[in-house]
C-alpha positions in Angstrom: 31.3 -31.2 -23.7 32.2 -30.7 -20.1 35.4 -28.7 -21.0 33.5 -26.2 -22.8 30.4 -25.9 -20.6 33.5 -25.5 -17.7 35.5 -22.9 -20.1 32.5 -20.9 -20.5 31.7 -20.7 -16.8 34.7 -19.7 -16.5 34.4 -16.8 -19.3 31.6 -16.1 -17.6 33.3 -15.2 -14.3 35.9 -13.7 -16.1 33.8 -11.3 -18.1 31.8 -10.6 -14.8 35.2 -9.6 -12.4 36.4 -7.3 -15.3 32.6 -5.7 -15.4 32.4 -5.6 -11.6 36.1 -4.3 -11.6 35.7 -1.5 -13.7 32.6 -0.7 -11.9 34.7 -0.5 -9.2 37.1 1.9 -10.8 34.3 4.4 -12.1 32.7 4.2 -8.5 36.4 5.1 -7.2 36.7 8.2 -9.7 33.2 9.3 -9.0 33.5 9.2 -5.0 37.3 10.9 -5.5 35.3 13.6 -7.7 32.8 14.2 -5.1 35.4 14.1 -2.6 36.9 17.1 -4.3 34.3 19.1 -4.7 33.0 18.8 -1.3 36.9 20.2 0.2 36.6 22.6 -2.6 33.4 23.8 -1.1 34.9 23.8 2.6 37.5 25.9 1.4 34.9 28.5 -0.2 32.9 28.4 2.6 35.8 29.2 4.9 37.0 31.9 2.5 33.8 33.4 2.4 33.3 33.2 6.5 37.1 35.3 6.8 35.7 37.8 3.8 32.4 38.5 6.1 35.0 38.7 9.4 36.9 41.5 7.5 34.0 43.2 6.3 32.5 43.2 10.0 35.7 44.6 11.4 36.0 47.0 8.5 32.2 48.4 9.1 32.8 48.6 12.5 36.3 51.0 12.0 33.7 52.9 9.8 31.6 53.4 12.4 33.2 54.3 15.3 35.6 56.3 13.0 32.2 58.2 12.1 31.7 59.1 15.8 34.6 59.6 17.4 34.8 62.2 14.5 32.1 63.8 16.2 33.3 63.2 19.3 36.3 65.4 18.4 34.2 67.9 17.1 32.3 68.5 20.6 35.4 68.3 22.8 37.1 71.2 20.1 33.7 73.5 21.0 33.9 72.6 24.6 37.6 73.6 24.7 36.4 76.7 23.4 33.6 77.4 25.1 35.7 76.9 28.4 38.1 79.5 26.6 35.5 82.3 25.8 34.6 85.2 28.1 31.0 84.2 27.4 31.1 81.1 27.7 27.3 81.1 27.0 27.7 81.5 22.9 30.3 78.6 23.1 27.5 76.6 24.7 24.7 77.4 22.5 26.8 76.5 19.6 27.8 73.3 20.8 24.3 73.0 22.0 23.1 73.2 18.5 25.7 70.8 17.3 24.9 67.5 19.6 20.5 68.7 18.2 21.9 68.7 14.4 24.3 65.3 15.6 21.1 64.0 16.6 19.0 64.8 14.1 21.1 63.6 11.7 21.0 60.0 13.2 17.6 59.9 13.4 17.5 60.4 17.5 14.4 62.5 18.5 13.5 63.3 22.2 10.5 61.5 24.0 7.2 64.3 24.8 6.4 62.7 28.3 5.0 65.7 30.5 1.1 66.2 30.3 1.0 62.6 28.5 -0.1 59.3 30.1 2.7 57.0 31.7 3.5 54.5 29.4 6.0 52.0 30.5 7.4 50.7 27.4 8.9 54.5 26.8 8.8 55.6 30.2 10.3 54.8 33.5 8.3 56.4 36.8 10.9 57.2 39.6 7.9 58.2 41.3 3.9 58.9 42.1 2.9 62.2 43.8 -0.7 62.5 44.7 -2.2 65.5 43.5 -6.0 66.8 42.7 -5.6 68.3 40.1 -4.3 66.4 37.9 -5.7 62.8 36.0 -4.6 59.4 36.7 -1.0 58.2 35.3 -0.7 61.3 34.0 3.4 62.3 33.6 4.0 65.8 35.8 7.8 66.2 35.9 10.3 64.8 33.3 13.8 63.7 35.5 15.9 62.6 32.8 14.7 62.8 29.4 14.2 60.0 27.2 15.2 59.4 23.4 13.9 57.4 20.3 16.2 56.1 17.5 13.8 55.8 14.8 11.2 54.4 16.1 13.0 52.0 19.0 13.4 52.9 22.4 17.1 54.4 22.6 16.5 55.4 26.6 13.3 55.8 28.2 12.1 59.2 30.4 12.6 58.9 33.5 9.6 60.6 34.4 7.3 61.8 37.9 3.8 60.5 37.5 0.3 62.0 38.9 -1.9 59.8 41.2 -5.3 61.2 41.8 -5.8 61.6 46.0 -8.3 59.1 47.1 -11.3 61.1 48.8 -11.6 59.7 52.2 -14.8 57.8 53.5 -16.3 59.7 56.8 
């Protein structure tokens, strides 16, 4: 009885190497399966980062294709406004250009004089004190300032009013 109690024991151990074994095999398969999807998705993802660099770099061609364009445009009209015996008409046209250029993109001017300073569109160079006038109110426009859409592109640089202080006898 001791030979068979020892044979199946033995069976036993057998049956349970080939079960762990072939465990062993499918785990092997399984983590070589996973182990090529995860390079395959490396590769996408790398593919797909070097699509978006060319895209960037194309859009970015696009765009400063798009405005040197323009570009061109104004130095032809300057060219030929130096040219012209009234050089007045040249300018006017070119004038008119750079407005449409602008309104096109969406730039519009900042309205600063006779409106109270505001610093997020304006910038004050300086205060003058003057009576008749209100308080941080904008009297001169230096440089003028423009809005794309609705951001600050450049802010006025602007003069502001500052009420004279009565003085105390």
């Amino acid at each position: 009885m001791k030979t068979k109690k020892t044979t199946d024991k033995k069976k036993e151990k057998i049956e349970k190497n080939t079960n762990l074994k072939n465990e062993l095999e499918k785990l092997k398969i399984e983590l070589k399966e996973k182990n090529n999807k995860l390079l395959r998705s490396i590769a996408d993802f790398q593919n797909y980062q070097k699509r978006i660099d060319k895209e960037l770099i194309y859009h970015e061609q696009e765009t400063k294709k798009k405005y040197l364009e323009e570009l061109i445009d104004l130095h032809e009209l300057l060219k030929k406004a130096y040219d012209d015996n009234n050089p007045k008409e040249g300018l006017k046209l070119l004038i008119n250009n750079i407005e449409n250029f602008f309104e096109k993109e969406q730039i519009k001017p900042i309205k600063c004089i006779g409106e109270k300073f505001n610093h997020n569109i304006h910038y004050a160079i300086t205060t003058l004190e003057k009576n008749d006038c209100e308080d941080n109110t904008i009297i001169e426009e230096i440089k003028k300032g423009y809005m794309l859409n609705d951001k600050i592109l450049r802010p006025s640089h602007v003069i502001v009013a500052k009420k004279v202080e009565k003085k105390k006898l």
